[in-house]
N, C-alpha and C positions, 0 to 999 in steps of 0.2 A: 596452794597453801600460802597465806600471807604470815610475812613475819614482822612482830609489832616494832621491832628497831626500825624497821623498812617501810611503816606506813609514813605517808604524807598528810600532815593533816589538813583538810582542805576549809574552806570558809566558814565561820563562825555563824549558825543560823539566827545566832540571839544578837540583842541590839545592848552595847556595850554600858552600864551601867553608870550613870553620871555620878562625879564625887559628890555631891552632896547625897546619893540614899536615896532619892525621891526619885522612884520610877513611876512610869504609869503600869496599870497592871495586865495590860493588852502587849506591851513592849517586851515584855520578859518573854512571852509565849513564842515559839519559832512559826516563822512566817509561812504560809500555804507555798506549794509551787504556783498559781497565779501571782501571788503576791511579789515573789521574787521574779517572777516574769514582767510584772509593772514597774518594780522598782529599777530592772536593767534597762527597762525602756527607758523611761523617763532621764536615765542618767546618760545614756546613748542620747536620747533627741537633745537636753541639756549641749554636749560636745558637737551633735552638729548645729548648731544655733550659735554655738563659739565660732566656728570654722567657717562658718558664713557672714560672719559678723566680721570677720577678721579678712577674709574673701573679697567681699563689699569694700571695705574702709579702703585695703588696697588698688581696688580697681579705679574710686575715685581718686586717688592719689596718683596712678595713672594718668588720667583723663585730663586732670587740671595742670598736670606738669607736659604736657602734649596739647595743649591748649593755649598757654603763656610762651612755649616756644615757638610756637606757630605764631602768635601775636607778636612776639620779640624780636622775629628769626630775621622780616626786613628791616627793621631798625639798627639790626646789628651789623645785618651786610651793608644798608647803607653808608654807614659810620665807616667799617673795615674799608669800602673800598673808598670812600674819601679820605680817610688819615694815608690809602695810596695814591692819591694825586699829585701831583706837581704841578704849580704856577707856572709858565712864562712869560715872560716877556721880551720886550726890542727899547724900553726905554723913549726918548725923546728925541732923540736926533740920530742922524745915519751912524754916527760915528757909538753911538752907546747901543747902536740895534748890531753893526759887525759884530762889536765885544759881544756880546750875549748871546752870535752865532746866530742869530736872523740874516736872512733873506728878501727882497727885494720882488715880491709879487706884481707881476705886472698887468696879471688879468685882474687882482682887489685892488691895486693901486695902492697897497699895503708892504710895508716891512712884518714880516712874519718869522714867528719861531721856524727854523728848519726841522722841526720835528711832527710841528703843526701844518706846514707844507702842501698843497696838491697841486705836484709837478706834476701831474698829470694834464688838469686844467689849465695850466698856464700853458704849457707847448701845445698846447692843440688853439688856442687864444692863438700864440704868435703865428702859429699856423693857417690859419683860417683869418684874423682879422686883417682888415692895412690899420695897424696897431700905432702909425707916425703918429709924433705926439712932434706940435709946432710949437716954439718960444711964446708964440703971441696969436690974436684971430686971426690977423691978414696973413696965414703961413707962411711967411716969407723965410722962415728957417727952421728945420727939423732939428729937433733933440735926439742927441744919441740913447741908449740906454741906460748909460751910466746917467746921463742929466738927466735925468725923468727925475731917477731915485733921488737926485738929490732935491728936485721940486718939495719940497716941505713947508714954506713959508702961507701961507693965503694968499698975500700979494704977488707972488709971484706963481702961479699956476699954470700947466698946461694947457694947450688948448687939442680936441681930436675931435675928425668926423662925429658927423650924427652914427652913420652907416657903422664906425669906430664902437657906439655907445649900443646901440642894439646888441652886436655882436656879445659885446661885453654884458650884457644883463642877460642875455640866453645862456651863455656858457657858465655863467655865476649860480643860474638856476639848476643847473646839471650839477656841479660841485655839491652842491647842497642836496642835492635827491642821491646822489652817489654815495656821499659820506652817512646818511643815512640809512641806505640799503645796506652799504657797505657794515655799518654798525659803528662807526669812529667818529661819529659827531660832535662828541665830547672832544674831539684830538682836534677839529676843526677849529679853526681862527675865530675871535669872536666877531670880526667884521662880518666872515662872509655867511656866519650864521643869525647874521641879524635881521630881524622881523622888518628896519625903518631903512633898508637899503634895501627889498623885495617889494615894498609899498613906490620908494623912489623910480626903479626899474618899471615896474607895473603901470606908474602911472604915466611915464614918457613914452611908454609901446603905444597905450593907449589913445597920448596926444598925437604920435606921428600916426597912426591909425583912421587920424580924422575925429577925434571923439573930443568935445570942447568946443570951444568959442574959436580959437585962434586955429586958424590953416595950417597942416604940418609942414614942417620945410623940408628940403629933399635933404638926402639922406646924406651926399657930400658936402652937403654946407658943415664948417670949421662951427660949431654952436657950440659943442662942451667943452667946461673946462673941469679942469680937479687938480686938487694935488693928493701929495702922498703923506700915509699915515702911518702911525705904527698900533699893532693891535698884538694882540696876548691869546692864551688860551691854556688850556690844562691836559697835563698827559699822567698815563697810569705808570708809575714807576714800581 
């Protein structure tokens, strides 16, 4: 038994009558059960053509925001980790390279940042080289290590074996393949990572080698001279 307080009325078969009175006269009639079969299709395929549409737009919006990041991302880290660098330097003379907390390299012949530093290379240099550095070519007197470092003029320069200068361009070559394997190349000095003092080195091995016009001289002859510099370099703070 239904009771008519307790029915539900359920959807209206007829199509709702526009205010102005003008129906057509197919629209008054209630629709076939096919009819209303098509009309639920159509309104269902309608909703998902929304949802796909709305599906789509989001996925490109995705893609292109994962696309500009990835284009972006080394620019950014570039930048992050340069605004974390720091300059050094040693200044121009011994006395503004102490103040600044440089060092006194005596395998680069360089005053160096002590941060920029490879004590490692230098003690294995005094180790291994006869690293005497003479006032003058006729060696009639050795420099201690403090007067090396203070050789800074042009005019007044050192003078040290050939045998002295090999030593010194092999071990220089090692610093430089170390700090790159190492990963800290960037921490390295910028003398000793320089391209025109690896061309310098190269091409002196070369001449005592025998390669060239001129005869090589043996290897104890007092030939080089140098003095001392000051170089800079950048560390990650």
């Amino acid at each position: 038994m239904v009771f008519a307080g307790f029915m539900t009325p359920g959807p209206s078969p007829y199509v709702p009558v526009p205010e102005d009175g003008e129906v057509e006269k197919d629209s008054l009639l209630p629709r076939s059960p096919e009819q209303q079969h098509w009309f639920s299709h159509d309104k269902q395929a309608s909703r998902t053509r929304l949802l796909l549409s709305h599906a789509a737009t989001f996925l490109v919006a995705v893609l292109l925001t994962t696309i500009i990041v990835i284009i972006c991302r080394p620019f950014t880290s570039k930048t992050t980790t340069e605004q974390r660098m720091k300059y050094l330097h040693c200044g121009n003379s011994t006395a503004e390279a102490r103040a600044q907390g440089c060092v006194f390299d005596l395998l680069a012949n360089m005053w160096v940042p002590e941060l920029c530093w490879d004590k490692e290379g230098t003690e294995e240099f005094m180790r291994t080289a006869p690293w005497q550095a003479y006032d003058s070519q006729d060696g009639t007197r050795l420099l201690t290590l403090e007067e090396m470092s203070e050789r800074v003029e042009r005019d007044r320069p050192y003078w040290t074996p050939l045998r002295e200068h090999v030593i010194h361009c092999a071990l220089m070559w090692q610093r430089q393949h170390r700090g790159f394997l190492s990963g800290y190349s960037e921490q390295m000095d910028f003398d000793s990572l320089s391209y025109q003092h690896t061309v310098h080195c190269s091409t002196s091995l070369m001449h005592m080698a025998g390669i060239g016009d001129q005869p090589p001289d043996p290897l104890d002859k007092i030939a080089t001279y140098t003095w001392v510099g000051f170089s800079d370099c950048k560390v990650e703070i």
